[in-house]
Structures are given as C-alpha cells and as structure tokens.
C-alpha positions as CSV (number, residue, x, y, z in Angstrom):
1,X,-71.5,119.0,210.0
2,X,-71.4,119.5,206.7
3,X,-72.3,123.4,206.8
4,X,-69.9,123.7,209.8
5,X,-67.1,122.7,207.4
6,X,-68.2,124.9,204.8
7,X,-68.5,127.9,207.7
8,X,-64.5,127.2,209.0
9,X,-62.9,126.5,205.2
10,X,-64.7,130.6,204.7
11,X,-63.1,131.2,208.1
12,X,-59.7,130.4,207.2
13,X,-60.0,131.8,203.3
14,X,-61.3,135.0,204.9
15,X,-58.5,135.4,207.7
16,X,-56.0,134.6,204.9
17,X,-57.1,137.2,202.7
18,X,-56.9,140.1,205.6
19,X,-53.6,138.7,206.1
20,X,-52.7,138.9,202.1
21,X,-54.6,142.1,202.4
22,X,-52.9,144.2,204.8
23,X,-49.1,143.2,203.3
24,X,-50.6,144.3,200.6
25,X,-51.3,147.9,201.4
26,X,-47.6,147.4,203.1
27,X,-46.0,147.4,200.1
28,X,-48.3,149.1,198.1
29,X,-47.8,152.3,200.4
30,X,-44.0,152.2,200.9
31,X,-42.8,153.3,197.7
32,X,-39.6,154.9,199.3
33,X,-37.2,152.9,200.3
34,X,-37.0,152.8,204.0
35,X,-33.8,154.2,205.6
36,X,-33.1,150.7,207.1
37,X,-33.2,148.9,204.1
38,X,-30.4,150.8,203.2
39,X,-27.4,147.8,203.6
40,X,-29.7,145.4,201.7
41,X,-30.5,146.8,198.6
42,X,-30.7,150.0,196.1
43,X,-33.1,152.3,195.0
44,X,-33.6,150.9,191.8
45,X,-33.4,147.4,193.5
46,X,-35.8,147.9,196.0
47,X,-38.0,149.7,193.1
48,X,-37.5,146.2,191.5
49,X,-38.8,144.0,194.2
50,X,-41.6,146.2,195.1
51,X,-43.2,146.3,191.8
52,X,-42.5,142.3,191.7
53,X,-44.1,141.9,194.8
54,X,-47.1,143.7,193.9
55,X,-47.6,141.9,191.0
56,X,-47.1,138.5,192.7
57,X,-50.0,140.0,195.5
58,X,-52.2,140.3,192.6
59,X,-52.0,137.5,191.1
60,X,-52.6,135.5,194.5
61,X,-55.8,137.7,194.9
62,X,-57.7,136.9,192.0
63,X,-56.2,132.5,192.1
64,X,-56.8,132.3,195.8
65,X,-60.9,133.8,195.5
66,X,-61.0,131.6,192.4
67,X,-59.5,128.4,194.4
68,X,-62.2,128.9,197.4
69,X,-65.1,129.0,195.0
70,X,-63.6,126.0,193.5
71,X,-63.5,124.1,196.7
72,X,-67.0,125.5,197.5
73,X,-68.2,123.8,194.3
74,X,-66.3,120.3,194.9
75,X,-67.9,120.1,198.6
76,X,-71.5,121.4,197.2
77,X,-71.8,119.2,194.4
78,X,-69.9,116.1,196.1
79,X,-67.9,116.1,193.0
80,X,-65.3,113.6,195.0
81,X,-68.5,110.6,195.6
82,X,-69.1,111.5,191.8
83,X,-65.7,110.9,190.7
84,X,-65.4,107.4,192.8
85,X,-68.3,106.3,191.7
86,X,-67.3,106.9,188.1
87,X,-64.1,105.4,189.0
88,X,-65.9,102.4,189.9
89,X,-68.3,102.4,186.8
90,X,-65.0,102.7,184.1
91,X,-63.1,99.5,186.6
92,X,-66.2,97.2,185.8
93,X,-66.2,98.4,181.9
94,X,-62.4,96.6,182.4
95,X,-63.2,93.7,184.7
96,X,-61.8,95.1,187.9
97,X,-63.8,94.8,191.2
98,X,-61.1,95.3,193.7
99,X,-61.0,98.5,195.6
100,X,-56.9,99.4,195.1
101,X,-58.2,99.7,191.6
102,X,-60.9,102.0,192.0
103,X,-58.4,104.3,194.3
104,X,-56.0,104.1,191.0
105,X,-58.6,105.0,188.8
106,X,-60.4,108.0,191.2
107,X,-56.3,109.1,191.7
108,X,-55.6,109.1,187.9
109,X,-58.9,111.0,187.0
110,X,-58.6,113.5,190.2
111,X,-55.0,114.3,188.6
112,X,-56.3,115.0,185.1
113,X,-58.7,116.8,186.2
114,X,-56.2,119.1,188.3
115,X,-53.7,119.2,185.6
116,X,-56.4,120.8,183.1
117,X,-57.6,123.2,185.9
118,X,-54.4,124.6,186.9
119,X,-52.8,124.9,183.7
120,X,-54.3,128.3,182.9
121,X,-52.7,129.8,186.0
122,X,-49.4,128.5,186.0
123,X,-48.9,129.6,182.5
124,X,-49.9,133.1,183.6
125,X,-47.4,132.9,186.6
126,X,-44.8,132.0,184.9
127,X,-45.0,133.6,180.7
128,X,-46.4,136.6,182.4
129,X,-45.2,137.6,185.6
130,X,-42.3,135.5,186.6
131,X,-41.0,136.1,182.9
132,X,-41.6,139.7,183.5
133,X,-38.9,140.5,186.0
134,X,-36.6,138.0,184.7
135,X,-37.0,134.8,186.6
136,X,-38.7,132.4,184.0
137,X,-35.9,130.7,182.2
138,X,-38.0,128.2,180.8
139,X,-39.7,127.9,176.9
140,X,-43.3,127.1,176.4
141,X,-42.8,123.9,175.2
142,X,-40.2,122.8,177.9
143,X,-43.1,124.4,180.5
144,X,-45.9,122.4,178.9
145,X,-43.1,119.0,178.4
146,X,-42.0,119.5,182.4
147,X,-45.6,119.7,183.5
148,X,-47.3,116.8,181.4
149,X,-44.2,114.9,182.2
150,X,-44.6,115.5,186.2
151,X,-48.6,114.0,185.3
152,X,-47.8,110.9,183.8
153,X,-45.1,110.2,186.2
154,X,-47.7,110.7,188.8
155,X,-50.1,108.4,186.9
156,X,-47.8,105.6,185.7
157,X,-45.3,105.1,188.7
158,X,-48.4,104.7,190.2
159,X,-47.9,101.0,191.5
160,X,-44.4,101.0,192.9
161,X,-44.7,104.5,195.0
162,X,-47.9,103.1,196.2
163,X,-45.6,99.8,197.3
164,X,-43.4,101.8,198.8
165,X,-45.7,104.1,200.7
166,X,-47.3,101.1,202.1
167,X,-43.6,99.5,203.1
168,X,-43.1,102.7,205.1
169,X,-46.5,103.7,207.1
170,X,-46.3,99.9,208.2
171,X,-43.0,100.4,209.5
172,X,-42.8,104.2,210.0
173,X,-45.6,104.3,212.8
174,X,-47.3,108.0,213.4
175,X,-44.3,109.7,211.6
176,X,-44.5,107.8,208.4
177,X,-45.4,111.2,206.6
178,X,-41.6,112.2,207.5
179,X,-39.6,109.0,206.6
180,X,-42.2,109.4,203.2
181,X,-40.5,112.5,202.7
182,X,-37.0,112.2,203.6
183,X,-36.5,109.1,201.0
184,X,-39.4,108.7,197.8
185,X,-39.5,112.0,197.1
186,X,-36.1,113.1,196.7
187,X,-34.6,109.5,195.7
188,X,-37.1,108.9,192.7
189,X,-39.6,111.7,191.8
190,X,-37.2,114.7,192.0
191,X,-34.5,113.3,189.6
192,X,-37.0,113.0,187.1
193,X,-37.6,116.4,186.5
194,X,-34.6,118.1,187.4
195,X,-30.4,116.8,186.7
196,X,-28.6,116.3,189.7
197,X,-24.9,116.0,189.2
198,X,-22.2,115.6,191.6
199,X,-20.2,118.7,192.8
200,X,-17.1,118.8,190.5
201,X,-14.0,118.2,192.3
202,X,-12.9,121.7,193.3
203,X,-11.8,123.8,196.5
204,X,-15.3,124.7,197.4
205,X,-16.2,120.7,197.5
206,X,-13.1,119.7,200.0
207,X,-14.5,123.1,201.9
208,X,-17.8,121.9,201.8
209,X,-16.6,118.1,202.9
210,X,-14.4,119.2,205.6
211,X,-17.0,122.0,207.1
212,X,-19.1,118.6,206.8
213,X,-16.6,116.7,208.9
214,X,-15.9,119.0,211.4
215,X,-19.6,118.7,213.0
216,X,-20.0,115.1,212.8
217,X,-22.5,115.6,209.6
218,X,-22.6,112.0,207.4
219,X,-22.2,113.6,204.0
220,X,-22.3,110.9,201.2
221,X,-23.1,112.9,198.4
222,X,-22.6,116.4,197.2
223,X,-24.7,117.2,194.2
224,X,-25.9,120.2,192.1
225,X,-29.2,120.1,190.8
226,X,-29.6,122.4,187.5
227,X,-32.5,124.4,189.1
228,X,-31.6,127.9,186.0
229,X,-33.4,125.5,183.6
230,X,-36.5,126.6,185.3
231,X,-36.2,129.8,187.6
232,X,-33.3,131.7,188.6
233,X,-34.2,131.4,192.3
234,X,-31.6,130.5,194.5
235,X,-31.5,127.8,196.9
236,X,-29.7,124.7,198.9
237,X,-30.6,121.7,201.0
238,X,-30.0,118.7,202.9
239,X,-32.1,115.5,203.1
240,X,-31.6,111.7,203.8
241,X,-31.7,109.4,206.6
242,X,-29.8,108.4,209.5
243,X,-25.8,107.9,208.0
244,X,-27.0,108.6,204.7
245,X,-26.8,112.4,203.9
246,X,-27.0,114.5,200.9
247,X,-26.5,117.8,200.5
248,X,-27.7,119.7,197.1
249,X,-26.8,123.1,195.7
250,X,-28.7,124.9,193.4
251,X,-26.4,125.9,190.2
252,X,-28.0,129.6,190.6
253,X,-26.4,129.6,193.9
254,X,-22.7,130.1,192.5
255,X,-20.6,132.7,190.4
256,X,-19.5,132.9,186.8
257,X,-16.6,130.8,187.3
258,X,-18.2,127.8,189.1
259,X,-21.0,128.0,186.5
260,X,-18.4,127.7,183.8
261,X,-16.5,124.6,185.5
262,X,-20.6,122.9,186.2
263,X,-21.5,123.7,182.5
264,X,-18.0,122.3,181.2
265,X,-18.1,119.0,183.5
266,X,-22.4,118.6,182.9
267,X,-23.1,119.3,179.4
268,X,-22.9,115.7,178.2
269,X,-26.4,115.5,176.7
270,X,-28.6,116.4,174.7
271,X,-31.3,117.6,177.5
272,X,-28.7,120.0,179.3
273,X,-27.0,121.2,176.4
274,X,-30.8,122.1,175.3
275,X,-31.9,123.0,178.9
276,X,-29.4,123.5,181.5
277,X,-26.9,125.4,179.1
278,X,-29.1,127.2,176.9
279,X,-31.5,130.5,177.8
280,X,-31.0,130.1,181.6
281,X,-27.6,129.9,181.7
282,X,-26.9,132.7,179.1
283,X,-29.1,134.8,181.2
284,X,-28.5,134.2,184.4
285,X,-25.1,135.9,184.9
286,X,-27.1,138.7,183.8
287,X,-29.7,138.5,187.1
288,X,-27.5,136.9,189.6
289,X,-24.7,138.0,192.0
290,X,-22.8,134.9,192.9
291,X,-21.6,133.5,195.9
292,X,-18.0,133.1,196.6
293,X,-17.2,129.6,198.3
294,X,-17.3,131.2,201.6
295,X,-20.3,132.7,201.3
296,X,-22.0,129.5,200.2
297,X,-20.2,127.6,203.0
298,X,-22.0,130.2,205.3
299,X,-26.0,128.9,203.7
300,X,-24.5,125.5,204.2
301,X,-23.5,126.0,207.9
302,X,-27.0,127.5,208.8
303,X,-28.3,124.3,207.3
304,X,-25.7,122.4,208.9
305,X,-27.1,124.3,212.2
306,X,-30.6,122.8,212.0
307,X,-29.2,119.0,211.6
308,X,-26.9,119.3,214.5
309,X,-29.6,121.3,216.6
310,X,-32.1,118.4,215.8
311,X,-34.3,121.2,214.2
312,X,-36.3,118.5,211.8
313,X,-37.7,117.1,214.7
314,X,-38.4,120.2,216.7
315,X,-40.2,121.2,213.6
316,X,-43.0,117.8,214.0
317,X,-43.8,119.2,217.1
318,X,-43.8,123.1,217.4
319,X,-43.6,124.3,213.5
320,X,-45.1,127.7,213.8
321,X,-44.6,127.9,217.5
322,X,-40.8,128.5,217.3
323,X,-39.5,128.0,213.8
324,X,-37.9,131.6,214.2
325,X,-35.8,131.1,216.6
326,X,-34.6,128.0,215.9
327,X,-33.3,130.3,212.4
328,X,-31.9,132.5,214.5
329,X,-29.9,129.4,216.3
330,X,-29.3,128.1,212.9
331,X,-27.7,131.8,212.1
332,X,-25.5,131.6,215.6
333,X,-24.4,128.5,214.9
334,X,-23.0,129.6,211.7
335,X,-21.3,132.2,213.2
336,X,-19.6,130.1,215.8
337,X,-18.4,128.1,212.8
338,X,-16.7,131.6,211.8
339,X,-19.3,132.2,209.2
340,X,-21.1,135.4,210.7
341,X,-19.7,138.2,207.9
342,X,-20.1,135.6,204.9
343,X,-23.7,134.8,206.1
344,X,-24.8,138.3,206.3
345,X,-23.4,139.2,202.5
346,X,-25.1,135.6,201.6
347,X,-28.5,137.0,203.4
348,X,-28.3,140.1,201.1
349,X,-27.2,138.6,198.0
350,X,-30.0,136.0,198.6
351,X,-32.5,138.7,198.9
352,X,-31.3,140.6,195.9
353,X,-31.6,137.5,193.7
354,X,-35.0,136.7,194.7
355,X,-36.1,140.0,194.5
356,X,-37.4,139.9,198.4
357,X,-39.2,142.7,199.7
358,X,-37.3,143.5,203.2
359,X,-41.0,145.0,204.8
360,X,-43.4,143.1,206.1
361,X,-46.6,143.8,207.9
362,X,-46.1,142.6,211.5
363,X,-49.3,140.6,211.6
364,X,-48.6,138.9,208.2
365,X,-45.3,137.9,209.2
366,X,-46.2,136.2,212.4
367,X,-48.6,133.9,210.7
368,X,-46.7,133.4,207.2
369,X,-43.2,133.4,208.1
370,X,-41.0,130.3,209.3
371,X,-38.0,132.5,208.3
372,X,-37.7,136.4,210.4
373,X,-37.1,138.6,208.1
374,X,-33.4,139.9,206.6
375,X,-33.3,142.5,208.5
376,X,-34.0,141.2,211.8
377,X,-31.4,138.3,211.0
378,X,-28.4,140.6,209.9
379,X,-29.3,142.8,213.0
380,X,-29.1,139.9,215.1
381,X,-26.0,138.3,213.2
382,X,-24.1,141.9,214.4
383,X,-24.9,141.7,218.3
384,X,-23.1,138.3,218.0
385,X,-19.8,138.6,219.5
C-alpha cells in the first residue's frame, strides 16, 4: 500500500507537470500577439502579461519539483508518526495525557514547521516576481507582520475554531466542509488580516442594493475589504448562509473617484492610514483601470447568476465536470439583467489588471480551468441576443 501511494502521488506530480509544461511552451512560443487578442489588450500589454506569465511558470517549476520531494521525504521518513509522537513526549513534560491535547500540540508544531519551510518561497514570489510587474503593494515588514500574524492566529484561536468545527460536522452531516466554509472563515479568520468596511453610501451602493432586490438576493451587508494593501489584483464575492448574505468588493475593483470617497470615509486608524492608504493606494491608480458602477454591477450580476442558479451546490457535485458552463450561464444571466456590454468591458479590464494571458493550451485548460477563457466568454457574450 504504501509504495502504491508513493507510485499515484508521482502520477499526479508527473501529469501536472506535462500539463504546466505544455502551457508553458504556449506562451513561451507566442511572442506575437495573436490577431484575436486584438479587443482585449495591446501590444505592449500583452508583451506585459507574457513576460509575467513566464516568470510565474518558472517559479511554479522549480517550488512544485521541490514540494514533491518534500512530500516524498515526509511519507519516507514518517515524519508525521515522528511529530505525534513528539507531540505526545512534550504533553507529558506538561502533565497532559489526553488526546485533544496531543492533536493541539502535533497541529501547533506541523504549523511552525510549515511556516519556516515556506517562508523562503513566498518571499521570492512576492519581493521578486509579483514586485516585479507591479503587483506587490506590500513592505517587508508588513509581509513578514501579515504572515507571522496569520501563524499565531492559527495557533492560539486554536480552542474556539476547534469548538466551532465540532458544533458544525455534528450538525452539518456529510456537507459540514461547506457550512465550515460559508461561516468561520469569512466571519472570524478573514477580518483579521484584511479591513472590511461597509460600502459608503453612494449611487453605486443603492445600484448595488436594488440589482440585489430585484432577484430576490438577501443582501445584509455590503462591504469593501482593502485587498491594495497586499496585491493589486482585482476581485469580488458573496458568501453567507440562508437569509444572511454578504457581498464584498475588493477596493482595487473601483476608479479614482470611489477610491478617493473609500480612503476619505476608511482612514480612521493608524493601520489603514499606514497600510490601506499608503504605497498601495499611491500606486495603484498608476496599474489599474477602474470600473465604473455599471461595469462593477455587471461582475456582481454574474455572481448574482451563480446564487440564483443554485451554482454552489451544483459545484459539490460536478466541480470539474461542468463548472464552465455554469460561467457561461452566470454570463447570460448577466446579460438578461441588461449587463451584457458592461460585462464584456469588465472581462477586459479584469484581464488587463491581472495581467492574464488570453492563450491557453487546450489540454491545460480543460484540467486547470473552472473559468473558459476571455475570449471564449466575450465571443459568447456577443451571440447573445
């Protein structure tokens, strides 16, 4: 048994690294910008992306190698039956005997351990490559702060996650992982790390509330998490339970005259004046488009399209199976909400800010992307009528 797991986790490396491989040598090769890229982006902007991407391929080469000889070494040298063990050894230096303990004590050392390990490659990722083509908005000490922060969280709120994990597999039955999801993530590790603030009151929030209204969606908050601190990615989503919905906007997500309006009604402390208001936001008008409020009503109604077409669930079932075309839904459902020319600028602006690469080897894609591609969407957006 033992060799037979070592013989399928080489399996799946290997067939992941021919996929990597051959998207590789897809964007390697291209170095002209196809013709049908075209309405998505510029010369100098796809020039942009490509060279991003490759870098990005590169790095995931060498880390994802290094990562399966890691997990080669942990199942050789039974490093997890050496770590319980100790776990147990250090709980009897302290008088505990009890097996919750012992978990406590393999969890916390597992998570130093992991913290110590992975340090040296997200420091690369983001001081050297994400800072490279202008995504990294962060210092070094707010990196090293943010991620010895997100470790002790994880070793000290121990206790009462672990409470509430219990309260909900007991009650959650075989889809306890979701319900875990949906509510002790977002409700209290997120806020932690990142500020969430409410959506100041402006034209785009009664849009926002009204779009919400008109398809039955129980929107209770509206909140803008200041995600420029850390990475000018774009990005927006929904989560919550039952009546109890939130919807959250990513301050990247919005032009220079919302930013100004979020920095003048969220700059009330110390940490966002340092953080939220500082390098990221000088920069990022610099790297980003904007959305204007219909644009970002037309993310929020493709959103909106995979709550009302129960998508969440359909995604438990049949995730790889048909996540594309329940995006394409998503995208005509946006359109019947009148959204169809706002989503297809969003699309493009969305790819320009993250620097996307709009070419994709066929075989790569299948396996690695829930999303089809911007081109295939925008195509399919137009033969909507």
């Amino acid at each position: 048994m033992f060799w037979l797991i070592i013989l399928i986790t080489w399996s799946i490396f290997l067939w992941d690294l021919y996929l990597s491989v051959r998207q590789y040598r897809v964007h390697r090769d291209t170095v002209k910008r196809p013709d049908e890229v075209d309405e998505i982006m510029s010369e100098e902007e796809y020039r942009k992306a490509r060279i991003y991407r490759l870098d990005k391929h590169r790095f995931s080469f060498v880390y994802s190698i290094y990562s399966q000889l890691e997990l080669m070494a942990i199942l050789i040298f039974c490093l997890p039956h050496i770590l319980w063990n100790k776990s147990g050894v250090i709980n009897l230096k302290f008088g505990y005997t009890s097996e919750i303990a012992q978990t406590v004590t393999f969890i916390l050392l597992i998570s130093v351990i992991e913290y110590l390990t992975s340090m040296p490659w997200q420091l690369y990722d983001t001081f050297m490559i994400e800072e490279k083509h202008g995504f990294n908005k962060q210092t070094l000490g707010f990196f090293l702060k943010d991620k010895t922060k997100k470790m002790i969280v994880s070793l000290f709120i121990m206790a009462p996650i672990v409470t509430a994990i219990v309260y909900i597999v007991e009650r959650g039955g075989s889809y306890f992982f979701f319900y875990l999801l949906m509510t002790v993530y977002p409700e209290f590790i997120a806020p932690m790390f990142d500020k969430y603030v409410p959506l100041p009151e402006s034209e785009l929030k009664q849009k926002i509330e009204k779009l919400a209204e008109s398809v039955n969606f129980p929107l209770k908050k509206l909140l803008v998490v200041y995600g420029s601190k850390r990475s000018a990615h774009s990005n927006a989503y929904m989560y919550g339970l039952w009546n109890n919905k939130r919807i959250v906007l990513y301050d990247t997500l919005f032009d220079e005259e919302m930013r100004t309006k979020l920095k003048e009604n969220a700059c009330f402390s110390k940490e966002i004046e340092e953080e939220s208001c500082g390098k990221g936001d000088e920069e990022i008008s610099k790297h980003k488009l904007g959305m204007q409020d219909d644009e970002v009503l037309a993310v929020l109604g493709h959103e909106l399209g995979h709550w009302a077409l129960w998508h969440t669930f359909i995604y438990l079932i049949a995730i790889e199976i048909i996540s594309r075309r329940l995006e394409f839904a998503a995208d005509r459902f946006s359109e019947k909400l009148g959204y169809g020319y706002e989503l297809r600028k969003a699309l493009i602006k969305l790819g320009k800010d993250n620097l996307l690469l709009p070419i994709d080897d066929p075989i790569y894609s299948m396996f690695n992307h829930s999303h089809p591609p911007i081109l295939e969407r925008i195509a399919a957006l137009k033969k909507i009528k």
